[in-house]
C-alpha beads as a LAMMPS data file, in Angstrom:
LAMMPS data file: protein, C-alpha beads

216 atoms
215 bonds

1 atom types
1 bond types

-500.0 500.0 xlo xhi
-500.0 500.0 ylo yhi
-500.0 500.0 zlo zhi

Masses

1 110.0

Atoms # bond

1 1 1 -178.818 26.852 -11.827
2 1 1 -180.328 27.330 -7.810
3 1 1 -183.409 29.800 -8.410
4 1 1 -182.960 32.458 -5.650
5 1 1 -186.513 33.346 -5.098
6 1 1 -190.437 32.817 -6.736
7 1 1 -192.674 35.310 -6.729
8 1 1 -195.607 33.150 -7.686
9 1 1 -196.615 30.521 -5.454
10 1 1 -198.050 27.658 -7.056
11 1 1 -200.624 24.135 -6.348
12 1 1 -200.910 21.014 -8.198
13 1 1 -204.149 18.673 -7.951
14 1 1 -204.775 15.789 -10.151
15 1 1 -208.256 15.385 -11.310
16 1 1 -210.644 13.287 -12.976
17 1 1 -210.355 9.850 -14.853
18 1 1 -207.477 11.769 -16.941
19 1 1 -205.066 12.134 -14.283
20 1 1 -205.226 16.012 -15.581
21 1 1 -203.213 18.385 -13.538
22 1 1 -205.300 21.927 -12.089
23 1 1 -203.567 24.335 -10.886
24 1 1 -203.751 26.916 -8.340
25 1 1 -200.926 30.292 -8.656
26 1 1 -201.069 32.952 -6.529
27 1 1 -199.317 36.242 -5.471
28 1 1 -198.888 35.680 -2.217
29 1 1 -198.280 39.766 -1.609
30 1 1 -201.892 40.481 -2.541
31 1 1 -203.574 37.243 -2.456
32 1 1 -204.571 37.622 -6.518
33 1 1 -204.947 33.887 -7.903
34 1 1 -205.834 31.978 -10.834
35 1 1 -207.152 28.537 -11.120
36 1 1 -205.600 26.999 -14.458
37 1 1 -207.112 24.111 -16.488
38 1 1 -210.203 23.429 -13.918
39 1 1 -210.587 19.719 -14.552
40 1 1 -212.718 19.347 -11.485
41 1 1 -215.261 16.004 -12.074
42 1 1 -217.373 15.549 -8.948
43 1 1 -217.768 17.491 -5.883
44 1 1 -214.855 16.071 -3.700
45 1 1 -212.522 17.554 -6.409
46 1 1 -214.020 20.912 -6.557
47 1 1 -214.730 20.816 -2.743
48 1 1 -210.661 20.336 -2.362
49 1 1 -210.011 23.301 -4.509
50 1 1 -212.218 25.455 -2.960
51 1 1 -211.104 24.937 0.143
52 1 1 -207.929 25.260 -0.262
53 1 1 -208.531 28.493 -2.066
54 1 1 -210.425 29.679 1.205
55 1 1 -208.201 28.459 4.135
56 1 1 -205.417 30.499 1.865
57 1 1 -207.693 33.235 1.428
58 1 1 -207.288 33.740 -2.654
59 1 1 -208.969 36.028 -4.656
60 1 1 -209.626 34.283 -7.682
61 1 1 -208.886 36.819 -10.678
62 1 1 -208.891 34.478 -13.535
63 1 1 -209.977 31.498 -14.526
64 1 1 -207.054 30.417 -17.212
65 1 1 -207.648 27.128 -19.687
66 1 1 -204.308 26.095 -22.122
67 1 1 -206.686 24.386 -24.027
68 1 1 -210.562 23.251 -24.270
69 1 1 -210.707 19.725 -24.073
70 1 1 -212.691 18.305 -22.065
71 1 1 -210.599 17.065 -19.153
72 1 1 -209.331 20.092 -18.788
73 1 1 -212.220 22.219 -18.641
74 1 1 -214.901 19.953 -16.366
75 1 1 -214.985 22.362 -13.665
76 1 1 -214.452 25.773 -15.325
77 1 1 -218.405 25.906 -15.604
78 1 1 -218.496 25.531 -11.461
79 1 1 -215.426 28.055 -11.118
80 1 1 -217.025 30.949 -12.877
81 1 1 -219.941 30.497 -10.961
82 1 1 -218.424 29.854 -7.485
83 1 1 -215.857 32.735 -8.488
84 1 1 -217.488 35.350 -10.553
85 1 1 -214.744 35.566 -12.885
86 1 1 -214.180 34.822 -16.325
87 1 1 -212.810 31.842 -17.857
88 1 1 -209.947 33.012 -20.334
89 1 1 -208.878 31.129 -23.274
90 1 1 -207.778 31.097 -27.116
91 1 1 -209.929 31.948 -30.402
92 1 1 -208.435 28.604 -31.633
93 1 1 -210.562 26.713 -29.408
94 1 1 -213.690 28.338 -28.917
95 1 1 -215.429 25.855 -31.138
96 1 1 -213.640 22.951 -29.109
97 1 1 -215.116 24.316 -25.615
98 1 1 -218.758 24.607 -27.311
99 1 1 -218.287 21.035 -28.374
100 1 1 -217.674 19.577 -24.678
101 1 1 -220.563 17.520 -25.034
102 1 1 -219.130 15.975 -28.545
103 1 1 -216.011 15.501 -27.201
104 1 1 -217.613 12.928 -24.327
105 1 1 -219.336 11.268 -27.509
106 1 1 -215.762 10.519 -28.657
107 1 1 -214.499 9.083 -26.035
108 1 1 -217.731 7.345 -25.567
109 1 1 -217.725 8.800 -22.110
110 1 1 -221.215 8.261 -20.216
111 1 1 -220.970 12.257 -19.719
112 1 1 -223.151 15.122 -20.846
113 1 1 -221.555 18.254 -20.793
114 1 1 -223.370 21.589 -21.888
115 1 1 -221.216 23.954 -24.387
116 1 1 -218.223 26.431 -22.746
117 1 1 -218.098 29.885 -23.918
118 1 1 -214.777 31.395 -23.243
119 1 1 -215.634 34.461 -21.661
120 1 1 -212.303 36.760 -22.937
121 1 1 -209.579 35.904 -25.665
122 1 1 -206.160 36.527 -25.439
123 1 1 -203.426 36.742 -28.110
124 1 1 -200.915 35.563 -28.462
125 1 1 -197.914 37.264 -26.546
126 1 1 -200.771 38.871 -24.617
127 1 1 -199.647 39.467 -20.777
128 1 1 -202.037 39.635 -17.394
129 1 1 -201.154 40.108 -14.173
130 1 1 -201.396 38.633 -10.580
131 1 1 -200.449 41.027 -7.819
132 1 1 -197.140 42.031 -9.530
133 1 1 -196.357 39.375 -11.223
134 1 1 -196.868 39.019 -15.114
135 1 1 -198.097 36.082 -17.258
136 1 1 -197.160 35.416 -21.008
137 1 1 -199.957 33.722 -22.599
138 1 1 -198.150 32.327 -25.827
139 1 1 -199.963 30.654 -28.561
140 1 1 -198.705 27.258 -29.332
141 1 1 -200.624 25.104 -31.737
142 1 1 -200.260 21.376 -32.668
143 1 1 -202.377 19.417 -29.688
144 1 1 -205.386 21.734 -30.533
145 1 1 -204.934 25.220 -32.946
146 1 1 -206.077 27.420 -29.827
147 1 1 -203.255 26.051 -27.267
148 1 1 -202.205 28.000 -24.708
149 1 1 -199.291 28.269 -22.004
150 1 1 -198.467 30.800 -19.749
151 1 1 -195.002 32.123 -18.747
152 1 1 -194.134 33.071 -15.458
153 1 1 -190.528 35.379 -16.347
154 1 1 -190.509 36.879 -12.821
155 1 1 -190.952 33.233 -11.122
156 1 1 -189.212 31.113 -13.821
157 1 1 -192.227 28.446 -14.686
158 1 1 -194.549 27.862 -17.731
159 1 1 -197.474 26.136 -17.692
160 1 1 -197.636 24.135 -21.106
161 1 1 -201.111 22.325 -21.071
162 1 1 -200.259 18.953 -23.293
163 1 1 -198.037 20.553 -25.676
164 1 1 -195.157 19.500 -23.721
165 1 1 -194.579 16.933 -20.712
166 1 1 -191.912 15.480 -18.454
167 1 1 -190.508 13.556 -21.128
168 1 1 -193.168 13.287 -23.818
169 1 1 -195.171 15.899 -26.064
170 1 1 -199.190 15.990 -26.474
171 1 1 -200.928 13.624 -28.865
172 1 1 -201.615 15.113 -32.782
173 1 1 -204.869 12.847 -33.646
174 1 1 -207.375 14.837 -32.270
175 1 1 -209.234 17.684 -34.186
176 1 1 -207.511 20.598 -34.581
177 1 1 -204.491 18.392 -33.581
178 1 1 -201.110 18.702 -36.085
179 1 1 -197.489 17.336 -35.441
180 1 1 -195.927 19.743 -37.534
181 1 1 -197.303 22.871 -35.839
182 1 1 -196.873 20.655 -32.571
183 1 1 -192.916 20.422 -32.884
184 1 1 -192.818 24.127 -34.431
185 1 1 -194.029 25.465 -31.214
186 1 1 -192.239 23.585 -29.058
187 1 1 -189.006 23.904 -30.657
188 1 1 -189.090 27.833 -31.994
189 1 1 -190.927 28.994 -28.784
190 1 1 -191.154 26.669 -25.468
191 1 1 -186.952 26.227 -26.337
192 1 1 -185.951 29.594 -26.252
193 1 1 -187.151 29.947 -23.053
194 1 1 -184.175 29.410 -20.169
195 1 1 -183.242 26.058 -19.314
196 1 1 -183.668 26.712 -15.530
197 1 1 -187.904 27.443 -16.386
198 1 1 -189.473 24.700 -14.594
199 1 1 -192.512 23.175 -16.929
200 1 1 -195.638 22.231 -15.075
201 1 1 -197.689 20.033 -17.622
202 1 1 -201.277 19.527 -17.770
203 1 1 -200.147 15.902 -17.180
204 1 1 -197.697 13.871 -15.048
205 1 1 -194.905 15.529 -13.016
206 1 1 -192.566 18.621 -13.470
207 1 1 -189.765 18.952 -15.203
208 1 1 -188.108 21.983 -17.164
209 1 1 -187.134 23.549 -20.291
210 1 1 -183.448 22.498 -20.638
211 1 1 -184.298 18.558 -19.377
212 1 1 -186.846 17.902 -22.116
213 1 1 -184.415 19.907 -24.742
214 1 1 -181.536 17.338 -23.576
215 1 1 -184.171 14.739 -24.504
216 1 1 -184.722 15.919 -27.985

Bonds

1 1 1 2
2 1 2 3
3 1 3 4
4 1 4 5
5 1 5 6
6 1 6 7
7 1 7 8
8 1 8 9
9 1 9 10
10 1 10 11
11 1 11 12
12 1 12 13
13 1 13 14
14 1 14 15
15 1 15 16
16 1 16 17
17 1 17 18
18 1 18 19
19 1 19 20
20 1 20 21
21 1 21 22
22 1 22 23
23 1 23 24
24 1 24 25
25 1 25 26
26 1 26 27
27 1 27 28
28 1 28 29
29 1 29 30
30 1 30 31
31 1 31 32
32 1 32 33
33 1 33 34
34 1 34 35
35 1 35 36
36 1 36 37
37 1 37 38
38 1 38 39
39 1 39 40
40 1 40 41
41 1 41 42
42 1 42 43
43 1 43 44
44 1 44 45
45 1 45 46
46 1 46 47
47 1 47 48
48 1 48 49
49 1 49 50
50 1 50 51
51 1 51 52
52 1 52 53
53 1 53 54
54 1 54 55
55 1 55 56
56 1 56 57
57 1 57 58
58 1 58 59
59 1 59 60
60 1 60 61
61 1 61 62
62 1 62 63
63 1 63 64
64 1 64 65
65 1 65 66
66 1 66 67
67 1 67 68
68 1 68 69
69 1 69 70
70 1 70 71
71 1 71 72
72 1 72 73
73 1 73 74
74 1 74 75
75 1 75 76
76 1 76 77
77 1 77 78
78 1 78 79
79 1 79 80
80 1 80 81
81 1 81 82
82 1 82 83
83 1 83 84
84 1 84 85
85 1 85 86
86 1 86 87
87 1 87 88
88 1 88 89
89 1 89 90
90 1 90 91
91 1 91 92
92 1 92 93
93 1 93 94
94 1 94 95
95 1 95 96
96 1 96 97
97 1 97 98
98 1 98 99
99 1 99 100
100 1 100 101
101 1 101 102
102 1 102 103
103 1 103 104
104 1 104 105
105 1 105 106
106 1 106 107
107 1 107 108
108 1 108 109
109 1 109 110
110 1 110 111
111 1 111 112
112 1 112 113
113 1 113 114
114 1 114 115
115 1 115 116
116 1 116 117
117 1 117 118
118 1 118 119
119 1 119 120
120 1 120 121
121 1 121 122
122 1 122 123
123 1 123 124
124 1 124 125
125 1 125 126
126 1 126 127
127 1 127 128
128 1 128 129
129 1 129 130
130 1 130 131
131 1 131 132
132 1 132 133
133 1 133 134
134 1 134 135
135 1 135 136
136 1 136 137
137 1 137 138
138 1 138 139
139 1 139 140
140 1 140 141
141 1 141 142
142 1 142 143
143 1 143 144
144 1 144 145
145 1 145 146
146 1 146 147
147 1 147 148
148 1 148 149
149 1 149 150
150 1 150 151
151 1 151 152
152 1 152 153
153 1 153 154
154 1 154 155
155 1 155 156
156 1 156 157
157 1 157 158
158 1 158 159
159 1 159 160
160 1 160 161
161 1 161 162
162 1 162 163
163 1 163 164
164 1 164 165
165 1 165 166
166 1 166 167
167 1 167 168
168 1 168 169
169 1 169 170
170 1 170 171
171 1 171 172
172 1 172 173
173 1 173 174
174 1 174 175
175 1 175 176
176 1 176 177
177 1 177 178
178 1 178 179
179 1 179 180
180 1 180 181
181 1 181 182
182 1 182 183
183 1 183 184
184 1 184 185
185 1 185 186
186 1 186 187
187 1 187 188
188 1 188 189
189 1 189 190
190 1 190 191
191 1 191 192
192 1 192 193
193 1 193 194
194 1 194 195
195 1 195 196
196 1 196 197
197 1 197 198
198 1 198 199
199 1 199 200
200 1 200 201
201 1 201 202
202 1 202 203
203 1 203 204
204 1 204 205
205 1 205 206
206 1 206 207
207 1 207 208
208 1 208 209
209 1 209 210
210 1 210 211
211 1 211 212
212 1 212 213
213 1 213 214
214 1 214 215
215 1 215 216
């Protein structure tokens, strides 16, 4: 099915050793933006973010995360500052993002990383707006209990974090991790979106709803 138009305008960079996809979505009416997942390492990656958020003149609203580990929160630390905003997550993982540093340990990453607090916690089914656009946040546990993604209705996308990939689903073995809840959300809530929704992953490339359902 040919979309006929997206509200939302969106930006993909791939950060740190994780390959972990950050993204940038905007209104392009009123300029309202939110930087999702901010994964930014070292200063070239947060230095092409911001930039590109200031030659496109954005006003950054919110800083979004789908989940708090730690590739996918480097940079939300440097965002809030740079940004003044606050960095918007679920309940389910608040004890995740002020374990940042333990999470290194794990991985036996030479990193230390001070504790996140998320600033603001949103329920499940909870909606915020850019411009006049709306976002879904929907709570989907399995990769970690306080997963996240947000659905775009107007604009047709959801962002899924590593719940869901282009062909593939996020890894279960990590605390808070379950493959039960993991295929419950996927299947009773990502599938019942529209087929035409294009997924953007925290991961690896796009793809969309009714692909990865033809792969189940």
């Amino acid at each position: 099915m040919t979309k006929e138009y997206v509200i939302m305008e969106i930006k993909r960079f791939v950060c740190n050793i994780f390959d972990e996809n950050t993204y940038v979505l905007w209104d392009d009416a009123s300029r309202e933006a939110a930087i999702v997942d901010p994964g930014m390492a070292d200063t070239s990656e947060e230095k092409a973010i911001d930039s590109f958020i200031a030659d496109n003149r954005l006003k950054i609203k919110y800083i979004l995360l789908t989940h708090a580990h730690l590739d996918h929160t480097f940079g939300a630390a440097h965002a809030r500052e740079v940004y003044g905003t606050e960095v918007l997550g679920h309940n389910g993982d608040g004890e995740l993002a002020r374990n940042l540093d333990g999470q290194a340990r794990m991985f036996h990453l030479p990193y230390r990383l001070k504790p996140l607090e998320i600033d603001h916690y949103l329920a499940d089914n909870e909606r915020i707006t850019l411009g006049t656009e709306e976002l879904v946040a929907m709570n989907l546990p399995g990769h970690s209990e306080g997963s996240l993604a947000y659905y775009a209705p107007q604009s047709d996308f959801v962002l899924t974090g590593d719940v869901l990939f282009n062909n593939g689903v996020g890894r279960t073995d990590l605390p808070g991790g379950s493959s039960q809840k993991l295929f419950s959300s996927i299947m009773t809530r990502l599938f019942t979106l529209p087929d035409s929704t294009t997924v953007f992953a925290g991961h690896g490339a796009p793809t969309t709803i009714g692909a990865e359902k033809a792969r189940f």
